[in-house]
C-alpha positions in Angstrom: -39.7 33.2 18.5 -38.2 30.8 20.7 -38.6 27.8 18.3 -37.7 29.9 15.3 -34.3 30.5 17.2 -34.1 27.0 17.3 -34.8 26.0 14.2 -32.0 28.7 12.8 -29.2 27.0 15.1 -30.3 23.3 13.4 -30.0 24.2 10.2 -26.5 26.0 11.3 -25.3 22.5 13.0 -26.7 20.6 10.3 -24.6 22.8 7.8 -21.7 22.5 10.2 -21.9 19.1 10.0 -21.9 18.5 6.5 -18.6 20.7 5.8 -16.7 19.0 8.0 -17.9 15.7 6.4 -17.0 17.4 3.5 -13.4 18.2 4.6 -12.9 14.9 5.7 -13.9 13.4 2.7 -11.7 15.3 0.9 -8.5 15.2 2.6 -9.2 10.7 3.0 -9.1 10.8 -1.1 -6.1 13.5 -1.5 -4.0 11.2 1.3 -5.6 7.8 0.3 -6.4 6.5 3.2 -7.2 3.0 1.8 -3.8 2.5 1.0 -2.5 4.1 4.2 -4.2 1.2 6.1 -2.8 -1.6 3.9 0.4 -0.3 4.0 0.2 0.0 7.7 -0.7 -3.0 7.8 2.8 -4.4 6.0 4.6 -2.0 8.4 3.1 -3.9 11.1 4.1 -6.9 10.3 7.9 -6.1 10.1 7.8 -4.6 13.4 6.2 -7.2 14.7 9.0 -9.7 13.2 11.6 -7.4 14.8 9.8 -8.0 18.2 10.0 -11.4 18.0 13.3 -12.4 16.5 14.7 -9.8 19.1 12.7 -11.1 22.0 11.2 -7.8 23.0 8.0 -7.3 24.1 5.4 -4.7 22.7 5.7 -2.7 25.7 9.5 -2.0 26.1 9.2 -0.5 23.0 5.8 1.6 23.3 6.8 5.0 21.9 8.9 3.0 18.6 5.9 1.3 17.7 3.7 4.4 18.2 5.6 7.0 16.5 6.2 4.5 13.5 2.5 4.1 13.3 2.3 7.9 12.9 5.5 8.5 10.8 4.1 5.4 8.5 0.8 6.7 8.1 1.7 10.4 7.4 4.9 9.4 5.0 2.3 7.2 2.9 0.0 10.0 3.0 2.2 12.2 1.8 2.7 10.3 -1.8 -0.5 9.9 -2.2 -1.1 13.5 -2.0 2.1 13.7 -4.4 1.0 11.1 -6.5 -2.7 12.7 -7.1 -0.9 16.3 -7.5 1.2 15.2 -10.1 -1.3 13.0 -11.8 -4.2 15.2 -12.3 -3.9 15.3 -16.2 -4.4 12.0 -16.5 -6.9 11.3 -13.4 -9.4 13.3 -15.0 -9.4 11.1 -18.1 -9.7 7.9 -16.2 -13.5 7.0 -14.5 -12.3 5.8 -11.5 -10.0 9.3 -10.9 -11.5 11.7 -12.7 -13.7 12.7 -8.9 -10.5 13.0 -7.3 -10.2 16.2 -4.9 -7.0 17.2 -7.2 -9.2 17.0 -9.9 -12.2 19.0 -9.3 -10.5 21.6 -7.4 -11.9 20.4 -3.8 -8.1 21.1 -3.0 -6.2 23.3 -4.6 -3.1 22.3 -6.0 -1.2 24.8 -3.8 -2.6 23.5 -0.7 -2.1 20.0 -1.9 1.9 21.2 -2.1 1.7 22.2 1.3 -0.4 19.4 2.7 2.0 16.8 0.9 5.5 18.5 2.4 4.1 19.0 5.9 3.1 15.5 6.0 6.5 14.0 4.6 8.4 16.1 7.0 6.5 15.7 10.0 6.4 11.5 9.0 10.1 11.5 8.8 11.1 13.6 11.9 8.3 10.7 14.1 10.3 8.0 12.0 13.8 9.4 13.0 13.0 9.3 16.1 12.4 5.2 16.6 15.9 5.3 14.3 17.4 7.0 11.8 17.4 3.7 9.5 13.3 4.1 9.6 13.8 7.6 8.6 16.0 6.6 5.6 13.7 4.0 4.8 10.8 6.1 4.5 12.3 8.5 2.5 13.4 6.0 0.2 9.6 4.8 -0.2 8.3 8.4 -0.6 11.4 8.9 -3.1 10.7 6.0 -5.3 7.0 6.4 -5.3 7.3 9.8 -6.7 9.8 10.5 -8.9 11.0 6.7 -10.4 7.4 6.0 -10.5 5.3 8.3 -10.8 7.4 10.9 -12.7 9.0 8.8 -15.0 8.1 5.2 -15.2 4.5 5.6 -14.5 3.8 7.0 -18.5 6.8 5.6 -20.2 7.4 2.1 -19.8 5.5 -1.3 -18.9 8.0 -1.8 -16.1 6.5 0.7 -14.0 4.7 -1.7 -11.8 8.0 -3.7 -11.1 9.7 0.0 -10.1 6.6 1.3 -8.1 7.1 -2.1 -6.5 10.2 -0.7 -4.7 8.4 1.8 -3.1 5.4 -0.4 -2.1 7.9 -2.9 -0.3 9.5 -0.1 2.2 6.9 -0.3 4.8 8.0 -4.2 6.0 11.6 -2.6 6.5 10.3 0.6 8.1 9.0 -1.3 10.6 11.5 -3.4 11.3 13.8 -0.8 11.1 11.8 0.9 13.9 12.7 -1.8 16.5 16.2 -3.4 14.9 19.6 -2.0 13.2 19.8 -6.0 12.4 18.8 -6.1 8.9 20.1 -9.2 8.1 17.5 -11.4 8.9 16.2 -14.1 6.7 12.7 -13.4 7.7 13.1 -9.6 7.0 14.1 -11.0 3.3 10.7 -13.2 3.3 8.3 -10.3 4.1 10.1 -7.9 1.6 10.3 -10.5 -1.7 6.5 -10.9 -0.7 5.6 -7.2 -0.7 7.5 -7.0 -4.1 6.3 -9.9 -6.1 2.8 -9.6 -4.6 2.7 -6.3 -6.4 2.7 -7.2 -10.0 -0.4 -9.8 -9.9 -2.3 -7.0 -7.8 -1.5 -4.3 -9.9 -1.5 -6.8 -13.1 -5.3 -7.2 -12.2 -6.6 -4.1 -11.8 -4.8 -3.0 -15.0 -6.8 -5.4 -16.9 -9.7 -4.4 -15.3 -9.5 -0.9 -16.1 -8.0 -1.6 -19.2 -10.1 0.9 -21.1 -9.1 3.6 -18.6 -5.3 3.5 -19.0 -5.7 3.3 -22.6 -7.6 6.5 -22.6 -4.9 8.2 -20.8 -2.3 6.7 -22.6 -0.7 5.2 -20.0 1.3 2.0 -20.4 0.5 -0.3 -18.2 1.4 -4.6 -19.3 -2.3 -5.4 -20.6 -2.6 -2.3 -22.4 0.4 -2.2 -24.5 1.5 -6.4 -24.5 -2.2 -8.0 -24.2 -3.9 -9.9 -21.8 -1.7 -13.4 -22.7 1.6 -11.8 -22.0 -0.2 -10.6 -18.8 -1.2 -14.0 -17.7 1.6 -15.5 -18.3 3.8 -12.8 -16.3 1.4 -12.9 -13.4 2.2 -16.2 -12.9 6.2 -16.1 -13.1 5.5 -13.5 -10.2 3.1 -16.0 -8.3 5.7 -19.3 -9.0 8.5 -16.0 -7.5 6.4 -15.7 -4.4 5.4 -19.5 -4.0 9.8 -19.6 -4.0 9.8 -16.9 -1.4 7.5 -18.5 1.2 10.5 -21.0 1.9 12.5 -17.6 3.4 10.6 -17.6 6.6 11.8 -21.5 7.3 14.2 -20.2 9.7 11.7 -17.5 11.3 9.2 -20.3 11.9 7.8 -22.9 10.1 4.1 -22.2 10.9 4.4 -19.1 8.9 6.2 -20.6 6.2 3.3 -23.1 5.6 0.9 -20.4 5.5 3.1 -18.2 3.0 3.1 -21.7 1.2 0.0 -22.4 1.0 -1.8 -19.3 0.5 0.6 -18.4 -2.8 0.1 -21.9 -3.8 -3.7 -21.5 -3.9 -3.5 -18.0 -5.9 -1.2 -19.6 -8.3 -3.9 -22.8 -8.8 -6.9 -20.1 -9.2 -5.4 -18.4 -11.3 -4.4 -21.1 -14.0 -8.2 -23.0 -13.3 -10.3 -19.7 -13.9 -8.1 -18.6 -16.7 -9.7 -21.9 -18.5 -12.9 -21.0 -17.4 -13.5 -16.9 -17.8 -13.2 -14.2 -19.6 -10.2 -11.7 -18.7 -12.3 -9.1 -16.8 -13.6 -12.1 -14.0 -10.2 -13.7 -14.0 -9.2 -10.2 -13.7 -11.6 -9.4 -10.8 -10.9 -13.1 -8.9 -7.4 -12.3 -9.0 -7.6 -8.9 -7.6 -10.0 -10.3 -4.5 -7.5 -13.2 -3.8 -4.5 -11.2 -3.8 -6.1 -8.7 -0.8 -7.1 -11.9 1.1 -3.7 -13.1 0.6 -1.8 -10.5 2.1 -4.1 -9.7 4.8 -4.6 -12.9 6.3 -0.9 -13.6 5.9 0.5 -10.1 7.5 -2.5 -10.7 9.8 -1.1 -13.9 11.0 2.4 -12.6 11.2 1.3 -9.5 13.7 0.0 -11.9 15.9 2.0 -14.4 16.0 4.9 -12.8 16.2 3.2 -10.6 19.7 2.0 -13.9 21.0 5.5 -15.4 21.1 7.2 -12.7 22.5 5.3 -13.4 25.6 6.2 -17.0 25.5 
């Protein structure tokens, strides 16, 4: 009896267990939690800026840092949740949405609504309170993410990338916005031209490499609608834009500037050798692998170099 007893309580744990994964599963893909940590990530980096070209050290400003970690996070969250809510027609036509919560009724769309709002409001209020200019940022981001982009622009014009763009730089300036008033710094100009022209090679890349899926939906994205020529060729106006925008952080420091340099330097030369050399999928594919390298090891250095020196 005893083990039988047992036994019954496992399964219950076990069961337990695997709705909770469940859950959790489910809210990470509504909220999209990968591109909660990149964008982070960006965030980061402009804070970390602020710190430096401030001279303020992480700890005076504890609760600012930590309360635009959670304001970021949930305001990104939120158009995500926005984004998949409004998008669901065409997600289920594509392979790589179509298994999205908002799709297959995982989450209703109701409780998507309510998930999305509480999220925006509770990210704004945290953000308001490291300053009001984070708060206004922030709104601008979720703003432009969902109605310029994903509303309008997203399934009417090949531009879309270049407005979603807007949106996807806000995090930088949410950040420094956390910490500073001062938003006249060259440097703050450096990290926000990179977030914005970094954009349309990423974006560029994975549009060619679910070319087939955005047709399908009849969404026009550059590849689909101008060909993969016209794509190359505006990728790498972008990647000469952000070699040009490296030179911004000169004043900030030149270390960083040679890093900015070099690593859009190298993405622009990949790009043009392995267009002689593959087909558009793999140039495709190399592209969208060096452009995630490229931001992460740049921001990466900028966090910590930026913390380092404000101890120095």
């Amino acid at each position: 009896m005893r083990s039988d007893v047992k036994i019954e309580k496992g399964i219950k744990h076990t069961s337990s267990t695997i709705q909770k994964q469940a859950l959790s599963k489910v809210l990470a893909e509504t909220v999209k939690t990968g591109i909660i940590k990149s964008n982070l990530m960006a965030m980061l980096a402009g804070l970390a800026l602020a710190l430096y070209t401030n001279h303020i050290r992480p700890f005076e400003k504890l609760p600012e840092i930590i309360l635009a970690i959670i304001g970021s996070a949930l305001v990104i969250g939120a158009a995500g949740v926005f984004n998949n809510l409004y998008d669901r027609d065409i997600d289920s036509i594509m392979n790589r949405t179509k298994n999205r919560p908002t799709v297959t009724g995982a989450i209703q769309p109701k409780t998507a609504l309510l998930l999305g709002i509480f999220m925006a409001l509770v990210g704004l209020i945290a953000l308001f309170f490291t300053t009001p200019l984070a708060a206004f940022f922030g709104f601008l981001g979720l703003f432009f993410y969902v109605i310029p982009y994903t509303m309008w622009s997203k399934r009417r014009t090949i531009y879309n990338t270049e407005i979603g763009s807007i949106s996807g730089a806000m995090p930088p300036l949410i950040g420094w916005a956390a910490i500073t008033s001062d938003m006249m710094h060259p440097a703050l100009f450096g990290i926000f031209a990179v977030m914005v022209l970094w954009q349309m090679p990423h974006f560029y890349a994975i549009a060619i490499r679910k070319h087939d899926d955005y047709k399908a939906a009849n969404v026009p994205m550059l590849p689909v609608v101008k060909g993969f020529k016209r794509t190359f060729v505006q990728t790498n106006i972008y990647l000469i834009a952000l070699i040009a925008a490296s030179f911004l952080f000169i004043t900030f420091s030149l270390s960083i500037t040679i890093v900015a340099l070099v690593l859009s330097v190298a993405w622009f030369i990949l790009s043009i050798m392995s267009y002689k050399k593959m087909g558009p999928e793999k140039w495709a594919k190399t592209m969208f692998i060096f452009s995630l390298n490229h931001l992460t090891i740049l921001f990466a250095i900028i966090i910590v170099y930026s913390i380092i020196r404000t101890y120095i």
